[in-house]
LUMKEDO-196686 format. One record per residue: x, z, y of N, C-alpha, C in turn; residue in three letters. Coordinates in steps of 0.2 Angstrom, whole numbers, plus 5000, padded with zeros to 4 digits. Example, Ala and Ser with C-alpha at 12.3 -4.5 7.8 and 13.67 -1.06 7.14 Angstrom:
// LUMKEDO-196686
n.east 5066 | n.up 5039 | n.north 4972 | ca.east 5062 | ca.up 5039 | ca.north 4978 | c.east 5066 | c.up 5039 | c.north 4984 | residuo ALA
n.east 5064 | n.up 5035 | n.north 4989 | ca.east 5068 | ca.up 5036 | ca.north 4995 | c.east 5064 | c.up 5039 | c.north 5000 | residuo SER
***
This chain:
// LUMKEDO-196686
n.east 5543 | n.up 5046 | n.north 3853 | ca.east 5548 | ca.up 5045 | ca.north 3858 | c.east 5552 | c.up 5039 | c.north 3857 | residuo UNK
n.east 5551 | n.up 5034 | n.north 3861 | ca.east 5557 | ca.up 5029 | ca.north 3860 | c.east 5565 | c.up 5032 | c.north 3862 | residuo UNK
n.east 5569 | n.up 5028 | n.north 3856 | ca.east 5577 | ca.up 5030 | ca.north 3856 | c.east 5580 | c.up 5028 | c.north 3856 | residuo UNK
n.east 5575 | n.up 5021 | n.north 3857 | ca.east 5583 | ca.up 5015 | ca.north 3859 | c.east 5586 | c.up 5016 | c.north 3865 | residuo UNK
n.east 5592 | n.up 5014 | n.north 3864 | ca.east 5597 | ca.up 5014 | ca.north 3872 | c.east 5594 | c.up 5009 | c.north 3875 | residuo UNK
n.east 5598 | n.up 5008 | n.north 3883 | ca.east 5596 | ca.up 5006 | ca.north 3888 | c.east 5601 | c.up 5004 | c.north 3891 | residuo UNK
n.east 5602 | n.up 4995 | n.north 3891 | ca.east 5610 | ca.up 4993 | ca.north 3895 | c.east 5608 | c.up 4989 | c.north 3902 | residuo UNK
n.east 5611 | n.up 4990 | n.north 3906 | ca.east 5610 | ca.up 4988 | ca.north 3914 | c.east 5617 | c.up 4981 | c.north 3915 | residuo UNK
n.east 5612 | n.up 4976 | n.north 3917 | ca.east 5618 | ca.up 4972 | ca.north 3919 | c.east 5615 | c.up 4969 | c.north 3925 | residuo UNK
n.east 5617 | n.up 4971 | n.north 3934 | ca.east 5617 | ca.up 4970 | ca.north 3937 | c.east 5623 | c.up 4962 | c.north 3941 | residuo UNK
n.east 5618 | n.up 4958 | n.north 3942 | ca.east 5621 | ca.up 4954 | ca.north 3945 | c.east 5619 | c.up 4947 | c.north 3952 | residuo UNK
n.east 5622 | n.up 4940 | n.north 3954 | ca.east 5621 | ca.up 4941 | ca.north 3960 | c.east 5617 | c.up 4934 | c.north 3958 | residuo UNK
n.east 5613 | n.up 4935 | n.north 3958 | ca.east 5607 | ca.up 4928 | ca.north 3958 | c.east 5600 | c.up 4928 | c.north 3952 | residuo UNK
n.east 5596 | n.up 4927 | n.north 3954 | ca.east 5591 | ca.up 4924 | ca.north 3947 | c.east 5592 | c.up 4920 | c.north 3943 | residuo UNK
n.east 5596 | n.up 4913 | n.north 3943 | ca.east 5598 | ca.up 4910 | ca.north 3938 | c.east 5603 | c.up 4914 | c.north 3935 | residuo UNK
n.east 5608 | n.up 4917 | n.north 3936 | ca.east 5614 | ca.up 4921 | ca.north 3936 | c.east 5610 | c.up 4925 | c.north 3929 | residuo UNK
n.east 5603 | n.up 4930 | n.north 3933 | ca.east 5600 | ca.up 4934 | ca.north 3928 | c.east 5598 | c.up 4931 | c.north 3921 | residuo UNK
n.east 5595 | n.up 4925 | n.north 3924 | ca.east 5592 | ca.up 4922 | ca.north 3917 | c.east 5598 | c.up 4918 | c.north 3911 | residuo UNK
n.east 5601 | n.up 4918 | n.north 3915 | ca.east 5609 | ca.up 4914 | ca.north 3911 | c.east 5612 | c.up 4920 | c.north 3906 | residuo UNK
n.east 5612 | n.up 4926 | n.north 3910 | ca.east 5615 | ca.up 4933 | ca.north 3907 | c.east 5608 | c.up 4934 | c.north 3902 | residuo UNK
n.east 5604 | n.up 4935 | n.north 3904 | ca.east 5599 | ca.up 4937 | ca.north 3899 | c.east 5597 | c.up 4933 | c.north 3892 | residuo UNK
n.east 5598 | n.up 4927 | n.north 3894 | ca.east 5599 | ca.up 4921 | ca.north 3888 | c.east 5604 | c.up 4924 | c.north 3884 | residuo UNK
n.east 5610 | n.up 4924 | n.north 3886 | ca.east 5615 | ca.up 4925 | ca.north 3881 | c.east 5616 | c.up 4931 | c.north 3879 | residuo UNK
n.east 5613 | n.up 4937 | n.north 3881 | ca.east 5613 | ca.up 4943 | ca.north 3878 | c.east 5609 | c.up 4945 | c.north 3874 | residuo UNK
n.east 5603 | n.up 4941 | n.north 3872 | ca.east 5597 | ca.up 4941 | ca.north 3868 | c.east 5600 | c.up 4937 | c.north 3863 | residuo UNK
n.east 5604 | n.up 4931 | n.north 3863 | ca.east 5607 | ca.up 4928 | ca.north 3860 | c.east 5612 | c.up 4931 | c.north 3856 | residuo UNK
n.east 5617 | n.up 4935 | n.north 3855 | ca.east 5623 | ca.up 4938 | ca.north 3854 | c.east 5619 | c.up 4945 | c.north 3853 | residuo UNK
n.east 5614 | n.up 4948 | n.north 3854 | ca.east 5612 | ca.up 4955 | ca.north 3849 | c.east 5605 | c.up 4956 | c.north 3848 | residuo UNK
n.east 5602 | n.up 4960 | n.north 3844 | ca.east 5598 | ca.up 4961 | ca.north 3843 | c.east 5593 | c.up 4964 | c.north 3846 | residuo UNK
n.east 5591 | n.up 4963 | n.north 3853 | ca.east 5587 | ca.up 4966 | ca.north 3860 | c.east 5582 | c.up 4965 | c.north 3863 | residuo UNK
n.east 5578 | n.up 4967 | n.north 3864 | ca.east 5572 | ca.up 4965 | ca.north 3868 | c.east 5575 | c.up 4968 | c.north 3875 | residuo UNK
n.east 5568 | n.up 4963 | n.north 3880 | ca.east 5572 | ca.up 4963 | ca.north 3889 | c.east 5566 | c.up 4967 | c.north 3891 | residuo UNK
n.east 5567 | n.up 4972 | n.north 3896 | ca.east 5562 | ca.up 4975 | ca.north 3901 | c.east 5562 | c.up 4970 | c.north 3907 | residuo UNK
n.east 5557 | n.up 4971 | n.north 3910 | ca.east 5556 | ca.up 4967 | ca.north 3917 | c.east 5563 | c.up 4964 | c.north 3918 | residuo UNK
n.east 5564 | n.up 4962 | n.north 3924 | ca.east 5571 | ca.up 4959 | ca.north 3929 | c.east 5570 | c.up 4966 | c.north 3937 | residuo UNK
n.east 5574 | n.up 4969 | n.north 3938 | ca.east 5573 | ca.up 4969 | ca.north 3944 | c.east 5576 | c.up 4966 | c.north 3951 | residuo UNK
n.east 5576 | n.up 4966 | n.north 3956 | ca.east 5579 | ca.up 4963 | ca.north 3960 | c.east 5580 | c.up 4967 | c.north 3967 | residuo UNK
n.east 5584 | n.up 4968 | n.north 3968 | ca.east 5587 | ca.up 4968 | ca.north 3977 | c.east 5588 | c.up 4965 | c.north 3981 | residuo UNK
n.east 5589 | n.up 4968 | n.north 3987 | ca.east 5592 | ca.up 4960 | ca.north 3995 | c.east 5595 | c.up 4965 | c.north 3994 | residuo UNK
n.east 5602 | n.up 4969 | n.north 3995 | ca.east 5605 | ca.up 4973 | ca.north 4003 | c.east 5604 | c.up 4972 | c.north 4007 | residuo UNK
n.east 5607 | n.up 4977 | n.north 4012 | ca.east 5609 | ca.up 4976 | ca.north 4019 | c.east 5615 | c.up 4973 | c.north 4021 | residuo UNK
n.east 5618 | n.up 4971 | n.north 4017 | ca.east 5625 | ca.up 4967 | ca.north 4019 | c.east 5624 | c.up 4959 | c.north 4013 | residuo UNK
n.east 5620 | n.up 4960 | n.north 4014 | ca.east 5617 | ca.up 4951 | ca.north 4009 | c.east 5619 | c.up 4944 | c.north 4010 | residuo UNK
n.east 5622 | n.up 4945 | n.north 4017 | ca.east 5625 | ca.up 4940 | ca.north 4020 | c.east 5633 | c.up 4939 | c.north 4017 | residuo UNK
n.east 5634 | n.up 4944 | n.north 4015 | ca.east 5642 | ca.up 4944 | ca.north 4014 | c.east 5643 | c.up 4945 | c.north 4006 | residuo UNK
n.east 5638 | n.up 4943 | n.north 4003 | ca.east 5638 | ca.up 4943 | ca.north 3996 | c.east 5638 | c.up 4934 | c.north 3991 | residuo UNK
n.east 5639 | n.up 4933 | n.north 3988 | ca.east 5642 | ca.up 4927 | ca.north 3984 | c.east 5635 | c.up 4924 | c.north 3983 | residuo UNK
n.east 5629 | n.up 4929 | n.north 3985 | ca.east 5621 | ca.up 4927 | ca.north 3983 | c.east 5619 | c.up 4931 | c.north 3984 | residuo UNK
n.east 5614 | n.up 4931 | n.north 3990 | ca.east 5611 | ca.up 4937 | ca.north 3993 | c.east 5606 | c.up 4941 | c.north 3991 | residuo UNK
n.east 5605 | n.up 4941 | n.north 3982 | ca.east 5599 | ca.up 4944 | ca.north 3980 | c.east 5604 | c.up 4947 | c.north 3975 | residuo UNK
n.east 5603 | n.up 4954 | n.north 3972 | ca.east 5605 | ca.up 4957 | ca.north 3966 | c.east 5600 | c.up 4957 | c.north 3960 | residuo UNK
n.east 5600 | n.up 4955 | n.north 3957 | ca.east 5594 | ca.up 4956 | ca.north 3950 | c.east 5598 | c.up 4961 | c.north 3944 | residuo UNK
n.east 5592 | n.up 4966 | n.north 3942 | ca.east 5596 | ca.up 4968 | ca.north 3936 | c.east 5594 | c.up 4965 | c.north 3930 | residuo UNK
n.east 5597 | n.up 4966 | n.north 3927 | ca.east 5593 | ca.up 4964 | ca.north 3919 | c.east 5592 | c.up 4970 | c.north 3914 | residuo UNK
n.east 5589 | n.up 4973 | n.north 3910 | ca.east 5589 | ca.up 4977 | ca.north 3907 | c.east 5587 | c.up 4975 | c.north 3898 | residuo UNK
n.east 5592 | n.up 4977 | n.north 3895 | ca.east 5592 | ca.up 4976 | ca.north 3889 | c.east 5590 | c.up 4982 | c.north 3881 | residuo UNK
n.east 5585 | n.up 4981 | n.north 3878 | ca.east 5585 | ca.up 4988 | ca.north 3875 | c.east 5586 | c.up 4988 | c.north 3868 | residuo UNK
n.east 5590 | n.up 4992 | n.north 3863 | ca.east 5589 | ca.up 4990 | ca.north 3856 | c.east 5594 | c.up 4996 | c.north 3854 | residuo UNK
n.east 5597 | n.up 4996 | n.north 3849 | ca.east 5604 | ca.up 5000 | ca.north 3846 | c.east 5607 | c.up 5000 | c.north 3851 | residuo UNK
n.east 5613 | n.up 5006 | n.north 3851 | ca.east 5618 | ca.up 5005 | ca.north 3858 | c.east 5623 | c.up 5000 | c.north 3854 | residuo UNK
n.east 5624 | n.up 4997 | n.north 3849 | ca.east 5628 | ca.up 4994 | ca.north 3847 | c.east 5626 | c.up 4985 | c.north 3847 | residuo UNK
n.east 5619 | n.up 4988 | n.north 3850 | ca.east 5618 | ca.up 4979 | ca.north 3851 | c.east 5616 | c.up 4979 | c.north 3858 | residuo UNK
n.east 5615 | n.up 4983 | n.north 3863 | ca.east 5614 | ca.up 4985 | ca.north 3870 | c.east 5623 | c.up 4983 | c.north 3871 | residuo UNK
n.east 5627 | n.up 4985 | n.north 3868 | ca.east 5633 | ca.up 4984 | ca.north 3869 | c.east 5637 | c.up 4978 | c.north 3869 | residuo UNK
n.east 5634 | n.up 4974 | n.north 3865 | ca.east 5634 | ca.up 4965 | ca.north 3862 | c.east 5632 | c.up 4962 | c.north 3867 | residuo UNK
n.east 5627 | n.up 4963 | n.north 3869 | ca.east 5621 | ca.up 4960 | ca.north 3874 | c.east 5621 | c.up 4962 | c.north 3881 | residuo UNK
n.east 5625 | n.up 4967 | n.north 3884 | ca.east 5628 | ca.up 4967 | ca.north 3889 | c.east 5635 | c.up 4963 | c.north 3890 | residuo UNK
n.east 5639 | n.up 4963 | n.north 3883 | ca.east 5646 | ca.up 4962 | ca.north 3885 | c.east 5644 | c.up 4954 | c.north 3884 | residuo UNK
n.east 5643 | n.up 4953 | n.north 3881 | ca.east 5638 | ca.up 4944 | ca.north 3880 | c.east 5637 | c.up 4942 | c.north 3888 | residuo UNK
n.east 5631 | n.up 4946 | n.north 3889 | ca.east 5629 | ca.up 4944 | ca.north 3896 | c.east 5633 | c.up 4944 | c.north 3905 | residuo UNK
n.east 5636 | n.up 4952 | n.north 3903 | ca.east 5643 | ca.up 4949 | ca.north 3908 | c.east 5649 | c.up 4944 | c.north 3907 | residuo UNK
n.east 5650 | n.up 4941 | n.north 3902 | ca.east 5653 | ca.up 4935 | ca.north 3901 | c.east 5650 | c.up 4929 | c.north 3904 | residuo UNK
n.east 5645 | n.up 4928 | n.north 3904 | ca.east 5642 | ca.up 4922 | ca.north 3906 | c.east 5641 | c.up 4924 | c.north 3913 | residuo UNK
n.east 5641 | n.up 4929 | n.north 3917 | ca.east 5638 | ca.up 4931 | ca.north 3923 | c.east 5643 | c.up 4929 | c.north 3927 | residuo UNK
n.east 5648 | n.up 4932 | n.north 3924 | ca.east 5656 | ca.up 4930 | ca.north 3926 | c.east 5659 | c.up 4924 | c.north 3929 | residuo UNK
n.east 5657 | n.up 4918 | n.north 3925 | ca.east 5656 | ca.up 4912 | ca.north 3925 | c.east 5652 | c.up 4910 | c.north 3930 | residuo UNK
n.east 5647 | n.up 4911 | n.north 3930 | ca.east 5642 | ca.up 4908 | ca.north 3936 | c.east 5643 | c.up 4911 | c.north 3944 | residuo UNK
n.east 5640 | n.up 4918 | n.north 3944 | ca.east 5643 | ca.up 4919 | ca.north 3951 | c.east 5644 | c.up 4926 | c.north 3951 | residuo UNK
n.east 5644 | n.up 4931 | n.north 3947 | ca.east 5649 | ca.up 4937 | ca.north 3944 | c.east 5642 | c.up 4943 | c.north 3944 | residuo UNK
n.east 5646 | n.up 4948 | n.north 3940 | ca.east 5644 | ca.up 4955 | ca.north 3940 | c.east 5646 | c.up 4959 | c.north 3944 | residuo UNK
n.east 5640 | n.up 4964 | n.north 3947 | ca.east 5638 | ca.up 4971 | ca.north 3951 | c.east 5642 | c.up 4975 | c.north 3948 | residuo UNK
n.east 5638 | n.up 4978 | n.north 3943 | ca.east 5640 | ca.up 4984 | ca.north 3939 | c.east 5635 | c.up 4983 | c.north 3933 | residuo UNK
n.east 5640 | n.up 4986 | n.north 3927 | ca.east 5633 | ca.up 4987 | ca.north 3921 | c.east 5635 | c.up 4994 | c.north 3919 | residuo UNK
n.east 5631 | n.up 4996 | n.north 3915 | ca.east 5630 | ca.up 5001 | ca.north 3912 | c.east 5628 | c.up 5002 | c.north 3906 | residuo UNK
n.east 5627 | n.up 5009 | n.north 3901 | ca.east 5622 | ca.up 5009 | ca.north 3896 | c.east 5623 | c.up 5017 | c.north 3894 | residuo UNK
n.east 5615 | n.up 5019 | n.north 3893 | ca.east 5611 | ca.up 5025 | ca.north 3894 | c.east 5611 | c.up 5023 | c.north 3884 | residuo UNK
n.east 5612 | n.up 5030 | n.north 3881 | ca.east 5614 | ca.up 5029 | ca.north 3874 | c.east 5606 | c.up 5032 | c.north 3871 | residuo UNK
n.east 5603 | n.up 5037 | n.north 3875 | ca.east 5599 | ca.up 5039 | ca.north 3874 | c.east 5595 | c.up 5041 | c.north 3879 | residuo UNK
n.east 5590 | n.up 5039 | n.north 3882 | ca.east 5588 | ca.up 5038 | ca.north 3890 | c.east 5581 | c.up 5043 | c.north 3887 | residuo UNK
n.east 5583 | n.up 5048 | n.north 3895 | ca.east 5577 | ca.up 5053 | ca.north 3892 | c.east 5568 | c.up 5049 | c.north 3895 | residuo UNK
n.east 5562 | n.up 5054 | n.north 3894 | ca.east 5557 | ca.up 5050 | ca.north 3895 | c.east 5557 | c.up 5048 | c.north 3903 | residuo UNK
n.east 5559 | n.up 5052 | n.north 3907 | ca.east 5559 | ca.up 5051 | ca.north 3915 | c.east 5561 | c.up 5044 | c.north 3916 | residuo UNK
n.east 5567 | n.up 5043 | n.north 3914 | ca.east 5571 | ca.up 5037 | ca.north 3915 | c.east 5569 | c.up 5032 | c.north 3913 | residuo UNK
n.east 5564 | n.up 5032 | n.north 3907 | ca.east 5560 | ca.up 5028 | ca.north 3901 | c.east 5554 | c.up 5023 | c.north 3906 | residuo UNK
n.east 5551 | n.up 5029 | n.north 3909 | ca.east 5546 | ca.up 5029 | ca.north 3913 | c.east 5550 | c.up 5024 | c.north 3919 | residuo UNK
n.east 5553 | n.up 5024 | n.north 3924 | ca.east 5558 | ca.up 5018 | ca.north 3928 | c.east 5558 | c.up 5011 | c.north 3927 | residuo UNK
n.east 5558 | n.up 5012 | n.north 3922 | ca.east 5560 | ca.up 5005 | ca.north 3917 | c.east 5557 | c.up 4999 | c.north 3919 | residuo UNK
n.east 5550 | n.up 5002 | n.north 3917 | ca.east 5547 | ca.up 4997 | ca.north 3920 | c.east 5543 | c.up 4995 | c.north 3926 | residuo UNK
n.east 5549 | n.up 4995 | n.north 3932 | ca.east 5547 | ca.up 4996 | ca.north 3940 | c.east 5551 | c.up 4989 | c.north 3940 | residuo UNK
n.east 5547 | n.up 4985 | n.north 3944 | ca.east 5549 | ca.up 4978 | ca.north 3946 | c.east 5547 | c.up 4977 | c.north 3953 | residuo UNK
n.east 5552 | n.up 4975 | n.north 3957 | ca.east 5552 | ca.up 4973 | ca.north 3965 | c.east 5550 | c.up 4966 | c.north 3964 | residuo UNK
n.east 5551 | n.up 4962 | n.north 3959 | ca.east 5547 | ca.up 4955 | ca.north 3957 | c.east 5538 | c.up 4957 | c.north 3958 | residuo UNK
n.east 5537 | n.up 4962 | n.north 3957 | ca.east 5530 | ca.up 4964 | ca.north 3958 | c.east 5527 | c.up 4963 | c.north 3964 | residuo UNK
n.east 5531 | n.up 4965 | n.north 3968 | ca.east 5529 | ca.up 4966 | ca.north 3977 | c.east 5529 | c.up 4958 | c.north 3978 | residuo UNK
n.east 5526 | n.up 4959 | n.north 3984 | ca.east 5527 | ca.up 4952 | ca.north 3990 | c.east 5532 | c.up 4952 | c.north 3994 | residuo UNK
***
């Protein structure tokens, strides 16, 4: 069973995502799951009409580094959704992980 945690840093842009995910990997010790992404239905009224998440996995003490890294840069550019972090993410949730809407057309 994997035990690494699992940190969600949702925000508004693909560069956005790749800037945050840069510095998160940089500031702790993390491997990155897919990217996911979103439009909403009110897209028009957002700072960037696409939501991407980023997922980070490792210790919850560097899932923590590497989120809090990563919302700092996201900050700067065009902001943060919401994050999270799952200390110990059971297999259901493991299984999720790796679902990417980069994948669709």
């Amino acid at each position: 069973m994997d035990e690494r945690a699992v940190g969600f840093l949702e925000v508004y842009g693909l560069v956005c995502a790749f800037m945050a995910a840069d510095a998160g990997c940089k500031a702790a010790n993390v491997t990155l799951e897919p990217f996911d992404k979103n439009k909403p239905a009110n897209a028009e009224t957002l700072p960037v009409p696409l939501l991407v998440t980023i997922k980070f996995r490792g210790t919850v003490a560097d899932v923590r580094a590497a989120v809090e890294a990563g919302r700092e840069v996201a900050e700067q550019i065009s902001g943060v959704v919401v994050s999270h972090i799952i200390p110990r993410p059971t297999q259901d949730t493991l299984k999720m992980l790796g679902i990417c809407a980069f994948d669709l057309n």
